[in-house]
One Martini backbone bead per residue (centre of mass of N, CA, C, O) as a GRO file, in nm:
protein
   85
    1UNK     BB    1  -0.853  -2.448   0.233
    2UNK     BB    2  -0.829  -2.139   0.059
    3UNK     BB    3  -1.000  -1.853  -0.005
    4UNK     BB    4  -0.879  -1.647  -0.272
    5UNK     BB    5  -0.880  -1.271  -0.283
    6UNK     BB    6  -0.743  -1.026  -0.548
    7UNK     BB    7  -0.751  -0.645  -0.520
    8UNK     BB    8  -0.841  -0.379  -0.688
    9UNK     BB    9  -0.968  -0.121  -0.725
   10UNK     BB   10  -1.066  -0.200  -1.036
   11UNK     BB   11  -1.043  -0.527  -0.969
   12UNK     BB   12  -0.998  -0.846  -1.024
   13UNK     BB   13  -0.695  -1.055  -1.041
   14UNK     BB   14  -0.737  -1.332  -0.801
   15UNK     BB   15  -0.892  -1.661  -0.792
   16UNK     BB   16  -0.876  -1.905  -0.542
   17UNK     BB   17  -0.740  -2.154  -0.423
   18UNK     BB   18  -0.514  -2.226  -0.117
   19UNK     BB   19  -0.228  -2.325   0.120
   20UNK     BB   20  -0.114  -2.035   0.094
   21UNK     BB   21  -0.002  -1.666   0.238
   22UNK     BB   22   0.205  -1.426   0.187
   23UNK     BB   23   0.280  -1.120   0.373
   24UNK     BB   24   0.382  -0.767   0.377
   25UNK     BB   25   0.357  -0.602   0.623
   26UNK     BB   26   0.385  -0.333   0.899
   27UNK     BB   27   0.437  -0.613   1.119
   28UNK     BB   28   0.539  -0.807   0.892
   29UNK     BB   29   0.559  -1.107   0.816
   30UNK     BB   30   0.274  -1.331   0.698
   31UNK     BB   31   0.130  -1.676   0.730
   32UNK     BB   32  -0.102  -1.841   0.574
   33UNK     BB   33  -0.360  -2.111   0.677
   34UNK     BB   34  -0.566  -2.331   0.751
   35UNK     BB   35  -0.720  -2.196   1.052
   36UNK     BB   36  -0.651  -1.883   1.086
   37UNK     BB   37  -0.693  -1.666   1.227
   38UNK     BB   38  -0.859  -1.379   1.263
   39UNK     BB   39  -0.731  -1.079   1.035
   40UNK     BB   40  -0.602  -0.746   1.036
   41UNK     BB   41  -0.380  -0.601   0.775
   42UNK     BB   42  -0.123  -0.365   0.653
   43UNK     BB   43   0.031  -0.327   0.387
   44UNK     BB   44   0.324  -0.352   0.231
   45UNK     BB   45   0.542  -0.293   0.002
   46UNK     BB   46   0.511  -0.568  -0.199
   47UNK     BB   47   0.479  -0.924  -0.161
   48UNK     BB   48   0.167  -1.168  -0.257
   49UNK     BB   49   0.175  -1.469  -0.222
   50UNK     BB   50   0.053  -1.781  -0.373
   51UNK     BB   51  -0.036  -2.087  -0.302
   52UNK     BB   52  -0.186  -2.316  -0.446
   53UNK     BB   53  -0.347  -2.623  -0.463
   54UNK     BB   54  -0.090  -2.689  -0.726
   55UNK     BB   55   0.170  -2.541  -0.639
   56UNK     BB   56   0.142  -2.285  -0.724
   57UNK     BB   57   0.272  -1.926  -0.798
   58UNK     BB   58   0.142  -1.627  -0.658
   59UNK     BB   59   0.219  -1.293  -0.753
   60UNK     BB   60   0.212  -0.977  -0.597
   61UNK     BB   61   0.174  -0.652  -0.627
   62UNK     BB   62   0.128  -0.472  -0.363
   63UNK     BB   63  -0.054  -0.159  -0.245
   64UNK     BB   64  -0.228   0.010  -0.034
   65UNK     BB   65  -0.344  -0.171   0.180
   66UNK     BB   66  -0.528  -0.515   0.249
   67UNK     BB   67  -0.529  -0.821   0.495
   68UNK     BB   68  -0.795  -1.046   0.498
   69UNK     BB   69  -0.922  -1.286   0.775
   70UNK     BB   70  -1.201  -1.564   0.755
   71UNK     BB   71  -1.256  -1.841   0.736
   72UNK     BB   72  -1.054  -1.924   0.491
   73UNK     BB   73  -1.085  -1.597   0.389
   74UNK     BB   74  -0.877  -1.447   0.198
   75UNK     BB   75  -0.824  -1.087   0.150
   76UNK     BB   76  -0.685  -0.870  -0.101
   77UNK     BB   77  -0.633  -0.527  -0.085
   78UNK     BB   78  -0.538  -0.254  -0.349
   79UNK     BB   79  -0.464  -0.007  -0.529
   80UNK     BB   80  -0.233  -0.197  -0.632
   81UNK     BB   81  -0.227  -0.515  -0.869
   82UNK     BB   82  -0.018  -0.727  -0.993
   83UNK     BB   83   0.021  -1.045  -1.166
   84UNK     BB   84   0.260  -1.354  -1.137
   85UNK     BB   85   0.338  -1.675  -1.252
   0.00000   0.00000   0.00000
């Protein structure tokens, strides 16, 4: 599983296990899994998904920020994020 956090410049939106994470970042979309290589990507504007432990989609609409992976780690910081689900 993925420990992720999406966090806005003033609050943390979402935490939890996860077994997947997509998102557009400005190389294009990106999808993450446990065991994905360590990356730092620059989001683009639009949305970052996040399918829970239970199948469950959490979806994020993140601008201006960054998506960092590293050991099973997924941090999503964003100046704006607001969670959907």
């Amino acid at each position: 599983m993925l420990n992720v956090n999406v966090v806005s410049a003033t609050e943390q939106v979402w935490e939890g296990k996860a077994k997947e994470v997509i998102a557009a970042t400005t190389e294009g979309s990106i999808g993450i899994r446990p065991g994905h290589t360590p990356v730092l990507a620059t989001l683009a504007v639009g949305e970052v998904r996040v399918i829970t432990a239970e199948g469950k989609t959490i979806s994020a609409k993140a601008e201006n920020g960054f998506l960092s992976v590293s050991n099973d780690l997924v941090t999503v910081i964003a100046g704006e994020a607001a969670v959907t689900e």
